[in-house]
C-alpha positions in Angstrom: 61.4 114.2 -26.3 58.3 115.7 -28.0 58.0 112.9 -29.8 57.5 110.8 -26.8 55.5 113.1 -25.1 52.9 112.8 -28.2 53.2 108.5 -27.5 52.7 109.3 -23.7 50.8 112.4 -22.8 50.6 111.7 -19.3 54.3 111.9 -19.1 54.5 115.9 -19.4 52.6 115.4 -15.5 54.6 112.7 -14.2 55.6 115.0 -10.8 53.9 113.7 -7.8 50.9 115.5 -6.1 52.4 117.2 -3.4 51.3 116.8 0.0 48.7 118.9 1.6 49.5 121.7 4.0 47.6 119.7 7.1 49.9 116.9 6.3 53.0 118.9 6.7 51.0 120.1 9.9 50.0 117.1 12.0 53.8 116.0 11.0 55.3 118.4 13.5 52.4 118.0 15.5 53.4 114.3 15.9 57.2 115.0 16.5 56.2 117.4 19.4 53.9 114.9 21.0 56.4 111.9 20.6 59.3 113.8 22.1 57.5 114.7 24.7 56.0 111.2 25.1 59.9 109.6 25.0 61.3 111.8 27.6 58.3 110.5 30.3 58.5 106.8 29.3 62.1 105.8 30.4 61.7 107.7 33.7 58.1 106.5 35.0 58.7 103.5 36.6 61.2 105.0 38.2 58.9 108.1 39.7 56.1 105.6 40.9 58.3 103.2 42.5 59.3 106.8 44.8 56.0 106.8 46.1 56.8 103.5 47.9 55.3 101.3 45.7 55.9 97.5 44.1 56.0 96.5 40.3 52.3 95.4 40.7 51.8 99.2 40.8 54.3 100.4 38.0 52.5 98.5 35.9 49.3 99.3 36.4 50.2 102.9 35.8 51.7 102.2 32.5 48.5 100.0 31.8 46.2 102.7 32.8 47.1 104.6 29.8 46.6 101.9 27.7 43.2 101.0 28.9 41.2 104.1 29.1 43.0 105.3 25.2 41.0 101.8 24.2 37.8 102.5 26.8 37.8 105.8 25.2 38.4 105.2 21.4 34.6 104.6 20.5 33.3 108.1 22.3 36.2 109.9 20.5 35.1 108.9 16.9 31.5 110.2 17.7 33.0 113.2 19.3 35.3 113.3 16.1 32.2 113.2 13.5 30.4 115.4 15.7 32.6 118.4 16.7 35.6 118.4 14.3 38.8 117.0 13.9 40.6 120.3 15.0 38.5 120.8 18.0 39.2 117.3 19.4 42.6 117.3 18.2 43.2 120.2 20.4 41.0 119.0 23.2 43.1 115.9 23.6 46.0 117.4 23.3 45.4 119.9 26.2 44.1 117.4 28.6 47.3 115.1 28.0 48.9 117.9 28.5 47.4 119.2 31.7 47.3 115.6 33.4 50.8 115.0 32.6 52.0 118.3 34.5 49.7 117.4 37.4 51.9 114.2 37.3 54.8 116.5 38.4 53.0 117.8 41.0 51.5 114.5 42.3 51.8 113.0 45.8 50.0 110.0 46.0 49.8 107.1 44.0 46.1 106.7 43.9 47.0 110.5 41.9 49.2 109.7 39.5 47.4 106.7 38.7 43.8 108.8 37.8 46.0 111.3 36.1 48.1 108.7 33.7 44.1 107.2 33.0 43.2 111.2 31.9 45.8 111.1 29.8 45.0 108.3 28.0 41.6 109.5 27.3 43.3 112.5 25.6 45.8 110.5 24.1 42.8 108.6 22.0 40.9 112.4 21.4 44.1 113.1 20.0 45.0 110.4 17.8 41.9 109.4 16.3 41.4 113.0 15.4 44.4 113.4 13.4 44.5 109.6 11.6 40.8 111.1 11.1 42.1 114.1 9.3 45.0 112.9 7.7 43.4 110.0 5.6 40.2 112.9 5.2 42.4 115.6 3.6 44.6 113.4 1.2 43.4 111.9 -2.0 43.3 107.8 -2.4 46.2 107.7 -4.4 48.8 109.4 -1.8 47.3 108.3 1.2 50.3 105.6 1.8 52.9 108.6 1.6 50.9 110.8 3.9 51.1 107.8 6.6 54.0 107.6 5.9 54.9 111.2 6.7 53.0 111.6 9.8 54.2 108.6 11.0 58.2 110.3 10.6 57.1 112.8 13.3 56.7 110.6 15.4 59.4 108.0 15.0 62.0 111.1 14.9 60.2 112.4 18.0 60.9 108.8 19.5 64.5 108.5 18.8 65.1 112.2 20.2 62.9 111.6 23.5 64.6 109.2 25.5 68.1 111.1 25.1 66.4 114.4 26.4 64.7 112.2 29.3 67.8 110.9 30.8 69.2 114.4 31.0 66.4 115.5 32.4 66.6 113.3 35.2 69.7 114.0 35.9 67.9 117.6 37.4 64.7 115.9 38.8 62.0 113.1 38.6 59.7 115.4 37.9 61.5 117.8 35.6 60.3 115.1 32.5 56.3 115.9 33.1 57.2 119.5 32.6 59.2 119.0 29.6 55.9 116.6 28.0 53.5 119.6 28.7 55.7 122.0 26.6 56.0 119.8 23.7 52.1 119.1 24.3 51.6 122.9 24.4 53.8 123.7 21.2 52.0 121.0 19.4 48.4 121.8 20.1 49.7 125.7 19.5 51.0 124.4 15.8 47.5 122.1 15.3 45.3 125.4 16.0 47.0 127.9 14.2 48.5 125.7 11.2 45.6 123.5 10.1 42.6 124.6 8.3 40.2 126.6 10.0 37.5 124.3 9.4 38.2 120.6 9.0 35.1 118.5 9.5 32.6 119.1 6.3 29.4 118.2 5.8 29.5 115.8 2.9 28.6 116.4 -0.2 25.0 115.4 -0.7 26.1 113.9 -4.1 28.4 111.5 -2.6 26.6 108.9 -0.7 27.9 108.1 3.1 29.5 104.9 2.9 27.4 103.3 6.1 29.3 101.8 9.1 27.6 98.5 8.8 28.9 98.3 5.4 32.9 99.6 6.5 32.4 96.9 8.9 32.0 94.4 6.6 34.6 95.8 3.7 37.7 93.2 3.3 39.9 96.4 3.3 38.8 97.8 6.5 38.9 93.6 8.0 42.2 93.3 6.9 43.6 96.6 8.5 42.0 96.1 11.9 43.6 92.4 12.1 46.7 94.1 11.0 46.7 96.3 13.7 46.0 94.1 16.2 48.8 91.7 14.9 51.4 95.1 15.0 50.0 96.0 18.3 51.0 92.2 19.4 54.1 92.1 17.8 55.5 95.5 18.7 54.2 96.1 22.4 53.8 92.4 23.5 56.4 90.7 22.2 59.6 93.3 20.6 59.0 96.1 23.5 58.7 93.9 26.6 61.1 90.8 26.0 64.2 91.9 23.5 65.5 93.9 26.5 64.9 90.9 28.0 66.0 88.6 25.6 69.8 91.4 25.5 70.9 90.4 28.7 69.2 86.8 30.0 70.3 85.8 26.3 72.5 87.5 24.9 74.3 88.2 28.2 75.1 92.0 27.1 74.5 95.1 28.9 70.9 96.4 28.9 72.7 99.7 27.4 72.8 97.3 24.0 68.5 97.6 23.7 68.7 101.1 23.4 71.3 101.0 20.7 69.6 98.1 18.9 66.1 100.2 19.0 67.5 103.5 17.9 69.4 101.7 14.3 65.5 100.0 14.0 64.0 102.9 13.9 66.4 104.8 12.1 65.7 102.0 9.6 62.1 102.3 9.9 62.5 106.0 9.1 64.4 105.7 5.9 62.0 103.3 4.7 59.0 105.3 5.4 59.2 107.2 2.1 59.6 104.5 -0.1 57.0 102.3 1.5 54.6 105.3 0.9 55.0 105.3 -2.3 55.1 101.8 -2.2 51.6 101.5 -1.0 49.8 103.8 -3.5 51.4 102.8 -6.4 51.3 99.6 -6.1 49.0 98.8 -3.3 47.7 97.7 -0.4 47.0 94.4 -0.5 50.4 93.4 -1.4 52.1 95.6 1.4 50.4 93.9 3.7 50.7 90.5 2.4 54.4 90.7 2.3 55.2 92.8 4.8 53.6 90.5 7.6 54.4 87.5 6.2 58.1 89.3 6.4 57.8 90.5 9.8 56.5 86.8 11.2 59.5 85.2 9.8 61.8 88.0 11.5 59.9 87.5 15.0 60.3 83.4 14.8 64.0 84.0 14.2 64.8 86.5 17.4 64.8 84.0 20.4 67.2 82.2 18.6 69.9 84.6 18.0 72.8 84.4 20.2 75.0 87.5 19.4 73.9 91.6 19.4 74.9 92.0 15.8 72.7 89.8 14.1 69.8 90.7 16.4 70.5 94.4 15.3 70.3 93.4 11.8 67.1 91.7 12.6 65.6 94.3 14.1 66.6 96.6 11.6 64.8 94.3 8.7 62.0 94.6 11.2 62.0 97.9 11.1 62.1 98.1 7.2 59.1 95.7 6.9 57.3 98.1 9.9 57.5 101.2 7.9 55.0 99.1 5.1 52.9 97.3 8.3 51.9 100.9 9.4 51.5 102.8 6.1 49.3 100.0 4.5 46.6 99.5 6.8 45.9 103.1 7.7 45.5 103.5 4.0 43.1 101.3 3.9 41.4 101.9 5.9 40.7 105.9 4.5 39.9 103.5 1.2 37.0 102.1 3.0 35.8 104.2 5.3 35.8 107.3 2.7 34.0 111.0 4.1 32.7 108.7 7.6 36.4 108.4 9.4 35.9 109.5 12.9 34.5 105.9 14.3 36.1 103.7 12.0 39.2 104.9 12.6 38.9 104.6 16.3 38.0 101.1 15.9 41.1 100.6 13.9 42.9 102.2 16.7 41.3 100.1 19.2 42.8 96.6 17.9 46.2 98.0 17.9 45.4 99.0 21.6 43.8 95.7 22.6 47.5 94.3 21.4 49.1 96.5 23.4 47.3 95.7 26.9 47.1 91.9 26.1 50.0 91.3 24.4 52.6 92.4 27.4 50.7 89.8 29.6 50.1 86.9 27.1 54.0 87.1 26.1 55.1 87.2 29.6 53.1 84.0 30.5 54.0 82.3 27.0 57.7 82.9 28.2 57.3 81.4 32.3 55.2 78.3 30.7 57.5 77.6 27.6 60.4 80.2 26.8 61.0 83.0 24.6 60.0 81.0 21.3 57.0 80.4 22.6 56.1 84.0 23.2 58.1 85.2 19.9 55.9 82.6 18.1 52.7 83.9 18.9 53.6 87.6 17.4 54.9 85.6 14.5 51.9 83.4 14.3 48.8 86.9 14.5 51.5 88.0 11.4 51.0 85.6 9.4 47.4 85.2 10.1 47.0 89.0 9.0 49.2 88.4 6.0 47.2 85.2 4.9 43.5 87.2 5.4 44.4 90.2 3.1 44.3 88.2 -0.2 40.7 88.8 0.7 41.6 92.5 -0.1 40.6 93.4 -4.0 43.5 93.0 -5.5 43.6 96.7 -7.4 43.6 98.2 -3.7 44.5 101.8 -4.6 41.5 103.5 -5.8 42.0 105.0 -9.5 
């Protein structure tokens, strides 16, 4: 052993750098918010169709979210490079969770309607501020695995949610709205008194400001935003809206069966987070991307065709495993690119996964009237591919030394 240590020096510190404390942090921080956010989801609808309303309406309120986080997104990186990561963090976090309990107490539509748009603008305050704060306070080389990590909180959070929300409607409608501004107010408590007391810094007059025109035009930061708009598609437009859908016009199972087939996806997606971290700093970016997309395409263009719950379920699940690299990769990248300016690139990053969001729902559910579900599957498979294809225009050594 000494003698190889003499050949290798670099071996006596082969232990990896540990994470920093605000990583740890906006982890819980994450699975507080996302439980929260699972318990409301799956009992929505249902509240705003008790006000008397049609599924015109219902979606609108779920769209309403959507659309002011993305109207919002550009404000909340100024805000972010102007008053702090922590401050905004916990700024968005109490208006989400203010709104959401004034949900509860709604009773008009017109209300819960303004109030789900409120939330959204915190919503954005919130997550730009901590993607902000995450990629600031880790170094290049572990930026993967800190994705990775914050990005657990919130898938745990999302499995855990849902179960809590159906008991909670058992009591009340309402009851949910409640439960998401306790989580809400646990996890701005943790952000304020866990992360450091001063986050945003000036920068050091030393180290040049990369320039936004120049992040803009950075084949890392290009790459990542077509990414997310491709995962924003794919995940929202196409897997969230039609494979309940696809369970019980296709498949001809019980809708009980998309629950079930979610949950072992993201458990998947979980496990594979911590290798996928390390994944993407040790080997890099560019070819997480590249083969995670190009993965995830083919997997998308195979799901209308399935006709039996068990292979779907291992579909999903290999989805799940190629997710955990889709949304560790380009975050990374985008702290590569952007360096010490985060707060509005980030939100721009943010923004394409949100413009997925709103227009993917719609464009798969008219792909699937005009042609059928592998029309509609095709077009999440086809933005993959496209995404996978324009990051070899990433440097190939994508992990800064």
């Amino acid at each position: 052993m000494p003698r190889f240590t003499r050949l290798f020096p670099s071996s006596r510190l082969a232990a990896p750098e540990r994470l920093p404390r605000d990583v740890h942090v906006l982890g819980v921080v994450a699975f507080f918010v996302m439980v929260g956010f699972g318990v409301v989801i799956p009992v929505l609808p249902v509240y705003v169709r008790s006000f008397g309303v049609g599924y015109l309406e219902v979606g609108a309120v779920v769209s309403a979210f959507a659309v002011m986080r993305l109207v919002a997104n550009p404000f909340v990186g100024k805000l972010v490079d102007w008053a702090g990561e922590r401050t905004i963090l916990a700024a968005g976090i109490g208006i989400v969770a203010v709104s959401s309990a004034l949900v509860g107490l709604a009773d008009s539509y017109p209300m819960v309607l303004a109030l789900r748009g409120v939330g959204g603008i915190g919503s954005a305050m919130f997550s730009v501020s901590a993607m902000t704060l995450l990629l600031g306070s880790t170094s290049p080389g572990m930026r993967g695995r800190a994705v990775g990590f914050y990005q657990g909180g919130f898938l745990i959070g999302g499995m855990a949610g849902p179960a809590v929300g159906g008991l909670l409607a058992t009591i009340s409608l309402t009851a949910p709205f409640f439960f998401y501004a306790a989580t809400l107010t646990v996890a701005g408590v943790v952000g304020l008194l866990m992360l450091g007391p001063k986050v945003h810094t000036v920068p050091d007059p030393n180290t040049p400001v990369t320039s936004l025109r120049t992040v803009l035009t950075d084949s890392r930061f290009q790459a990542a935003c077509l990414a997310n708009l491709a995962q924003g598609w794919a995940a929202m437009g196409v897997r969230g809206a039609l494979i309940p859908v696809l369970v019980v016009e296709v498949i001809h199972q019980k809708p009980a069966w998309t629950g079930i087939a979610f949950a072992i996806a993201a458990l998947a997606q979980a496990l594979a987070l911590g290798p996928a971290g390390r994944f993407v700093d040790r080997v890099g970016r560019r070819p997480a991307i590249v083969a995670s997309f190009a993965v995830g395409g083919a997997l998308m263009f195979a799901m209308p065709f399935v006709t039996n719950i068990a292979l779907l379920i291992v579909l999903l699940s290999a989805y799940g495993v190629a997710a955990a690299f889709m949304g560790t990769a380009p975050a990374a990248s985008v702290g590569d690119a952007a360096g010490s300016r985060g707060g509005l690139p980030v939100a721009i990053f943010q923004g394409f996964s949100d413009v997925g969001a709103i227009v993917g729902p719609l464009a798969a559910g008219l792909l699937v009237d005009a042609y059928g579900f592998p029309a509609a599957f095709g077009s999440a498979c086809v933005l993959m591919l496209i995404a996978s294809v324009f990051a070899l225009r990433m440097p190939r050594r994508t992990v800064p030394a």
